[in-house]
Every structure is written in structure tokens, then in C-alpha cells.
PLY file of the C-alpha trace (Angstrom):
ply
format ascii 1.0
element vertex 117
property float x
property float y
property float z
element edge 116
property int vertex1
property int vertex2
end_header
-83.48 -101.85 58.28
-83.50 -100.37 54.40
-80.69 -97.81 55.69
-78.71 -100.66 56.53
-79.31 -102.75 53.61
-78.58 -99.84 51.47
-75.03 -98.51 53.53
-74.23 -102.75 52.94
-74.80 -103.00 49.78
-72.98 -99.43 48.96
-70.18 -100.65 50.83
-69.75 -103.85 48.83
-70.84 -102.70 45.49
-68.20 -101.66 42.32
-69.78 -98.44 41.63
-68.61 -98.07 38.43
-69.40 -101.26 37.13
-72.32 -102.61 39.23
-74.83 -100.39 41.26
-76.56 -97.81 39.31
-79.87 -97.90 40.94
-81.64 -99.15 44.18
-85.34 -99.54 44.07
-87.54 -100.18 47.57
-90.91 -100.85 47.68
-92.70 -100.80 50.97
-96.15 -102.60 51.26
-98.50 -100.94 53.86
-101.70 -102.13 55.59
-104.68 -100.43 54.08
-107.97 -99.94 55.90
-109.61 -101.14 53.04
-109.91 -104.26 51.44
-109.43 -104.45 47.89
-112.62 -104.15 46.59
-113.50 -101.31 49.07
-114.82 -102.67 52.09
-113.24 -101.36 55.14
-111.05 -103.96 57.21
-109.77 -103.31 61.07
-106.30 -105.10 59.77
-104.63 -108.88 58.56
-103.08 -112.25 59.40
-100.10 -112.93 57.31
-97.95 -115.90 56.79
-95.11 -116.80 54.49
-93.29 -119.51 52.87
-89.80 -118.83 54.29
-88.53 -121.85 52.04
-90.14 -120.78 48.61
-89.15 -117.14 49.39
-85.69 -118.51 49.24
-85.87 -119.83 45.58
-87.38 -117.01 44.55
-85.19 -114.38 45.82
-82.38 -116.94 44.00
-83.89 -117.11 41.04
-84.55 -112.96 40.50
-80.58 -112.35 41.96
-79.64 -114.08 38.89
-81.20 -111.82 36.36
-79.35 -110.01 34.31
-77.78 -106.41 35.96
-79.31 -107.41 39.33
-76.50 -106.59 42.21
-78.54 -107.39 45.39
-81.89 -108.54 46.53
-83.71 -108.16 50.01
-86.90 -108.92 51.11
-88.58 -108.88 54.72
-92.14 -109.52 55.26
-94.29 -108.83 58.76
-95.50 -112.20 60.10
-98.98 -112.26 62.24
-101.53 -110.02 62.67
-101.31 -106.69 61.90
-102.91 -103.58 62.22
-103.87 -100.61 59.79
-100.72 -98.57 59.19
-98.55 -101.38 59.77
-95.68 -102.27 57.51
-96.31 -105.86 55.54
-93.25 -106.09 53.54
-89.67 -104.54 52.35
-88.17 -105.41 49.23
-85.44 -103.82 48.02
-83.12 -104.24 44.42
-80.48 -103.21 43.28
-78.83 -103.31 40.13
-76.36 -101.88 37.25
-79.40 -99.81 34.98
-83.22 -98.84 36.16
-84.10 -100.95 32.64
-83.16 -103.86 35.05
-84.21 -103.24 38.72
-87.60 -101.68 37.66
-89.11 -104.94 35.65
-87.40 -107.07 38.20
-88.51 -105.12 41.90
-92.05 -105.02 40.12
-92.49 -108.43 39.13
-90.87 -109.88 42.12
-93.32 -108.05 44.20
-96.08 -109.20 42.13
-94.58 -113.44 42.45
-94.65 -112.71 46.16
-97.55 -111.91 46.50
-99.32 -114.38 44.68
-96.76 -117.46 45.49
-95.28 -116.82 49.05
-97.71 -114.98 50.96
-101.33 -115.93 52.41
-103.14 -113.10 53.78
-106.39 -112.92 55.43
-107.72 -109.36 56.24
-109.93 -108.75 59.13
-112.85 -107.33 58.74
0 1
1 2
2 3
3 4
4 5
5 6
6 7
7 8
8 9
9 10
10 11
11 12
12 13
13 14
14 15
15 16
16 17
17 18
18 19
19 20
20 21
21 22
22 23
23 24
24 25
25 26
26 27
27 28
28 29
29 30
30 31
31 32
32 33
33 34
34 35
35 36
36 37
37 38
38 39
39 40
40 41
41 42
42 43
43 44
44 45
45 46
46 47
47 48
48 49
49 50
50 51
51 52
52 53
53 54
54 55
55 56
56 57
57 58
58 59
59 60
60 61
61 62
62 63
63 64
64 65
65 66
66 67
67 68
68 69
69 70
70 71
71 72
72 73
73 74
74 75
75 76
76 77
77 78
78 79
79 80
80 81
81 82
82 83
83 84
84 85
85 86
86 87
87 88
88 89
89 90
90 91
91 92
92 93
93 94
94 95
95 96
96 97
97 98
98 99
99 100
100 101
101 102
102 103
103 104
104 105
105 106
106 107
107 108
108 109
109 110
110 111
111 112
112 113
113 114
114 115
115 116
């Protein structure tokens, strides 16, 4: 999935003027929780329609070329993958502030998690 969204993006990009940089962050299942207690995995849902506004509202930020996010849905085990989110944009002073702190927004606005102890 990332290899894709990285050949499509490459392929529609103006190098020259546009894509300097393209940031992926990729959220794992840890077998602990995160004040140390030891979990067997987590139930996950989403907000498909705030995702939406978000992901419009950080493609608009200055430098930003492209934006992707997918997130696991369900329960899932230790090891599996929870989300991809990928940016890219003209200069790392752009896609770094913006892949961190739309990680960050998801988190805390689009996703409920429950971990299973």
C-alpha cells in the first residue's frame, strides 16, 4: 500500500517545484499499554467522516503535496499494523510539523481505541 501511494504520488508530482520530501509513519500494536501494563491486543474504530475534514484541512497547509491515511478497523492483535499516514510535501520544514501533528489530531479526534487486556 505505501509503495503504491509513493510510485502515485511520484508519478503525479512536479519534482522540481513540489515534492521534496515524503514522510510515513506507521503505528504498531504494542503489547503494552501505555502506562506499562501488558495487553493481549485492541478494538479500534474510526470516524471515516471527521477523518475526511481533517485530511482536507492539513492538504491545505502550506508546501503540503499529498496526504494519505489508512487506519486498521476491529480487533487487533500484538504486532498488528493500526495506521499509515503518509505526507508529502515541497521542504521537510513542512511535512515534519504537519505528519507529526496530524498523527497526534488523529489520534485524539478520529480514533477510539480500547486495548485488551
Amino acid at each position: 500500500m505505501i509503495g503504491k501511494w509513493i510510485k502515485d504520488i511520484k508519478t503525479r508530482a512536479d519534482f522540481v517545484e513540489d515534492l521534496g520530501m515524503i514522510l510515513v509513519h506507521n503505528g504498531i500494536v504494542r503489547a503494552t499499554s501505555k502506562d506499562g501494563k501488558p495487553v493481549k491486543g485492541m478494538h479500534l474504530a474510526y470516524d471515516r467522516k471527521k477523518l475526511s475534514y481533517l485530511l482536507e484541512e492539513f492538504s491545505k497547509k502550506d508546501g503540503i503535496v499529498e496526504i494519505k491515511v489508512w487506519i486498521n478497523e476491529g480487533r487487533l492483535k500484538i504486532g498488528d499494523d493500526i495506521m499509515y499516514a503518509l505526507v508529502a510535501g515541497k521542504f521537510r520544514t513542512s511535512v515534519i510539523p504537519v505528519l507529526e501533528e496530524l498523527v497526534s489530531r488523529i489520534k485524539k479526534e478520529i480514533v477510539a481505541e480500547t486495548e485488551i487486556f
